[in-house]
N, C-alpha and C positions, 0 to 999 in steps of 0.2 A: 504494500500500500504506500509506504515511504517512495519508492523508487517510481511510481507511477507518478507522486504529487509531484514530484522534483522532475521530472519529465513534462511533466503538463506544465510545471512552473517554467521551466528552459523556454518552452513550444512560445508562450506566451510573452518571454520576454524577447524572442526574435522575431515573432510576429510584431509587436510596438513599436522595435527599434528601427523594422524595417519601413514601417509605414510612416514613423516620427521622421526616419533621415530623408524619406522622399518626400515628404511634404514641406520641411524645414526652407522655407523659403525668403528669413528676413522676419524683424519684427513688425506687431501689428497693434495698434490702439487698440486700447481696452475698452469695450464698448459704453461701458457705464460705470464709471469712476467713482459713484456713488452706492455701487452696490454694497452687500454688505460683506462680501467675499474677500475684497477688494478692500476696503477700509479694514477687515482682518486681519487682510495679510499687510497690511501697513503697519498695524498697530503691535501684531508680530514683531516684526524687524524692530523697530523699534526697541521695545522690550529686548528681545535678546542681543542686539546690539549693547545696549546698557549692562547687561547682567556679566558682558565681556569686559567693557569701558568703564565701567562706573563714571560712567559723565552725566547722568540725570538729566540727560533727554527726555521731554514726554511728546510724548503723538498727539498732534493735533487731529489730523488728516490727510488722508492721498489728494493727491492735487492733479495729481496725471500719473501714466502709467502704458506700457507696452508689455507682449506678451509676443514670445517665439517657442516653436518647438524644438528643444534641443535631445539630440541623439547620443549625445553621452552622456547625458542626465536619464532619459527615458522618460519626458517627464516635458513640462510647461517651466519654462523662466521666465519672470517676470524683473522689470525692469521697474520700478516706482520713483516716482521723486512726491516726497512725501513735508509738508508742515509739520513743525514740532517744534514744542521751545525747549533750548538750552538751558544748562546750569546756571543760569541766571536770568531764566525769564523769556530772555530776549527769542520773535519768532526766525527759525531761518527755514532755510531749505536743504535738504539731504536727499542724495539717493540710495534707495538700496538695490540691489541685486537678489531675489530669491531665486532657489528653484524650489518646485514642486516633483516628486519623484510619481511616474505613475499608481505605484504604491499607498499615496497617498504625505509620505514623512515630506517635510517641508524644511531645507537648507536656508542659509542666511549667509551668501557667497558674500557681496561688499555691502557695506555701509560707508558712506561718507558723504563728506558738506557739497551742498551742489554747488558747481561751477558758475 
């Protein structure tokens, strides 16, 4: 029974990768910035960027945001530039970098001040 799930699990992971790497064509706007998926995964990064930094960033909001399929992830990255204020109040702007893994587990590639 093990050898069959871990088979079936293989099958599936090169069925994904293979449809993820041919369709992988460039990022794409996030349809609705205001979803609440999307303000999650904001508010995500955030958080665990801080739990690295200890800089007491808090999340405001996503402000925009793209999304590409990437094939050595297996998975969706998102790309956010997100509101938040600083260790002192002040609002700025940061971007982060997530991936999401088909799986479901959710990475925290970069965080940093936007440009």
């Amino acid at each position: 029974m093990r050898t069959s799930f871990l088979l079936l699990a293989a099958a599936i992971c090169a069925v994904v990768a293979s449809v993820v790497s041919a369709d992988s064509q460039g990022w794409f706007p996030l349809p609705d910035i205001d979803a609440p998926k999307v303000q999650q995964l904001g508010r995500w990064a955030v958080t665990e960027h801080d739990k690295k930094a200890n800089d007491k960033v808090k999340f405001n909001r996503v402000v925009s945001g793209e999304e590409t399929l990437d094939p050595e992830l297996v998975g969706i990255k998102y790309h956010l530039v997100i509101d938040a204020s600083d260790g002192s109040g002040q609002h700025r702007k940061y971007e982060a970098v997530l991936g999401e893994e088909w799986i479901g587990r959710i990475i925290l590639i970069s965080f940093n001040p936007a440009r």
